[in-house]
N, C-alpha and C positions, 0 to 999 in steps of 0.2 A: 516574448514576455517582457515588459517590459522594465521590471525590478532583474537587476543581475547579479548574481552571488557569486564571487572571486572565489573566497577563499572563507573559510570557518569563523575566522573573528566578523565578518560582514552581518550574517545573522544575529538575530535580537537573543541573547542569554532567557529569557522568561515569554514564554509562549502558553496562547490557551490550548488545552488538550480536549478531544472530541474521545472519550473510550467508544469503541465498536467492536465487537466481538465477532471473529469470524472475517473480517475483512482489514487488508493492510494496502499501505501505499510505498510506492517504492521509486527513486530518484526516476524524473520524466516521464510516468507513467500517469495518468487521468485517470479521475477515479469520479464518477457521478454522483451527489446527494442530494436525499431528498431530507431537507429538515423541516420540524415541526415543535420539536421539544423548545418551549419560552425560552428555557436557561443558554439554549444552543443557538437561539435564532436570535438571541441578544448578545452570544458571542460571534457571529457572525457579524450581527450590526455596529461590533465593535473593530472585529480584523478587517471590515470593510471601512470603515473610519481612519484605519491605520496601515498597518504592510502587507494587509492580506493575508499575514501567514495562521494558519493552523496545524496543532500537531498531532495529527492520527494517532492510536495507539488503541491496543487490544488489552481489556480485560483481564483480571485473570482468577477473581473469584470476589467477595464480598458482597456488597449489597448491592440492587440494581439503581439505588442514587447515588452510593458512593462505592463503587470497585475499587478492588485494588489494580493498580496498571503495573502492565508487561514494562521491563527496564528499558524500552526497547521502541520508538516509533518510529514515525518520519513527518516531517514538516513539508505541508506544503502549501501551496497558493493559492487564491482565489482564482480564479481565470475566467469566468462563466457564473454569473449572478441573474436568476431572475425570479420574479414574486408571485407566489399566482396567486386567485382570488380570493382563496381561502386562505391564505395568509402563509403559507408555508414559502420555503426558500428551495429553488432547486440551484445548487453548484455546482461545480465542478472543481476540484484540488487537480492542482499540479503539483507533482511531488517534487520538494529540492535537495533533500536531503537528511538521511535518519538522524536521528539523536541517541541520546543516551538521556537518562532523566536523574538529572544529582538531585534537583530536594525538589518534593511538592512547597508550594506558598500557600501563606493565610492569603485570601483576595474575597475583597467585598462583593464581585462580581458571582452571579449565581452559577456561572462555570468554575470548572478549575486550573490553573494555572501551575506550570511548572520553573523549574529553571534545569534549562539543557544546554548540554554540551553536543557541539556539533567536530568535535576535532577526530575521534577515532573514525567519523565517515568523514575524511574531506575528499577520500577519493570521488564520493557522489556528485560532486560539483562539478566532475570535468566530465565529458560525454567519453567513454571509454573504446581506446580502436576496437576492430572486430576481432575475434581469438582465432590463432591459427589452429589451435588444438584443437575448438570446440568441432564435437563431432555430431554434426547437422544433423545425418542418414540416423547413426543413432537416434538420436533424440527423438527424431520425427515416429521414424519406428517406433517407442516407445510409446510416444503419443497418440500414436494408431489406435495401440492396443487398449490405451486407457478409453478412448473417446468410444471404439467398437463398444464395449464393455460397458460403458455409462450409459449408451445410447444417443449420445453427441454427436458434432458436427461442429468443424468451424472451417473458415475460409482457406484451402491448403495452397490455393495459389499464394494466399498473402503468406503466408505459415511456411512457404518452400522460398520465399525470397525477400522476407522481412531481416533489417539487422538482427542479430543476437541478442544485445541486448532487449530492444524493443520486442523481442518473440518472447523471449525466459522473463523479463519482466511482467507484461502483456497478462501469461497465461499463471505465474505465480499470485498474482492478482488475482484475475478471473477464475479458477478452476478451485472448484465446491470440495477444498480440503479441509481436513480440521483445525483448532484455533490452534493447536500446539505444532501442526505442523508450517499453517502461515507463519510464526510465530518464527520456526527455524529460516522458511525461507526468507524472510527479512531482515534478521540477522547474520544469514551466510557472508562472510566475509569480504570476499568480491563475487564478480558477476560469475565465474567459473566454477566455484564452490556452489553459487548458485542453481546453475544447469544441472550439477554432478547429481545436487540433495533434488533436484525435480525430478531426474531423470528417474532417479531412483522410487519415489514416489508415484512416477506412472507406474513404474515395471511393477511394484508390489499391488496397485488399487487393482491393475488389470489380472493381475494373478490370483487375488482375490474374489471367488465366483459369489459371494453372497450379497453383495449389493443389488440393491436394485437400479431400476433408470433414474437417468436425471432430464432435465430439460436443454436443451438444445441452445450455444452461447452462438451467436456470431459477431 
């Protein structure tokens, strides 16, 4: 990547914010968009003017032009820009690190704009060693149960020897939970807190027998 982020005062204080409900982004994690909305595809052609960044962030009730937003996102990067014919934007963010949102701004641009603070995540900026405690077998197990149960699949080769973080990241991301419980896992504290609220989160979906199937992620 080629922008590098040391330490929490590096980051820009006022970033545009994307609301998306249902999906979060979380430090070194890729997250694909497809955008089409004018107001977003002209804050696009603006982070792409400038440092690239964008700040994800969920919802959490209001109007569908103006939501109120979760205190809670993550900023990340363009990495992956291209236009199709019909005019829409497909990207790709790279996550660098959550925020906290101290005040929305007036801004004449048809998106909206916050000013965030990035210092209670500065842990996010450094790639974090692997946990000795994290307990893999568990996890996986749990995972099983959830995926049996949804009617899922995903790669267990990658899934039995991916880092840690990159797995609980990965699948906190990807996996069809609801806005409140994304919501917790992007704000879990570190990546261990993280594992703990997922782990638990499979063990109760797959306990739960009244859902039906989902679609198949790999």
């Amino acid at each position: 990547m080629p922008q590098a982020y040391v330490k929490a005062s590096d980051l820009p204080q006022v970033i545009p914010v994307f609301p998306l409900q249902g999906v979060i982004l979380l430090a070194r994690g890729q997250l694909p968009l497809n955008v089409f909305e004018p107001r977003y595809l002209n804050m696009v052609d603006d982070a792409m003017a400038g440092d690239r960044l964008i700040g994800l962030v969920q919802p959490t009730g209001g109007t569908r032009t103006l939501p109120a937003l979760s205190p809670v996102g993550c900023a990340g990067r363009i990495t992956s820009f291209a236009e199709t014919s019909d005019g829409r934007y497909l990207i790709t963010l790279t996550g660098i690190s959550r925020f906290r949102i101290a005040a929305e701004l007036p801004s004449k641009a048809p998106y909206r704009q916050v000013r965030a603070t990035f210092e209670d995540y500065a842990a996010d900026l450094t790639s974090p060693v692997e946990e000795p405690d994290f307990d893999r077998d568990g996890f996986l197990d749990a995972l099983r149960g959830y995926l049996a149960h949804r009617a899922m699949d995903i790669d267990w080769d990658t899934a039995e020897s991916a880092p840690m973080e990159a797995l609980v990241n990965s699948l906190s991301m990807a996996l069809p939970f609801e806005p409140a419980e994304k919501q917790a896992l992007l704000e879990a504290r570190g990546l261990m807190d993280r594992a703990q609220a997922l782990t638990a989160l499979l063990r109760i979906d797959a306990a739960d027998a009244g859902d039906g199937d989902a679609p198949s992620i790999q």
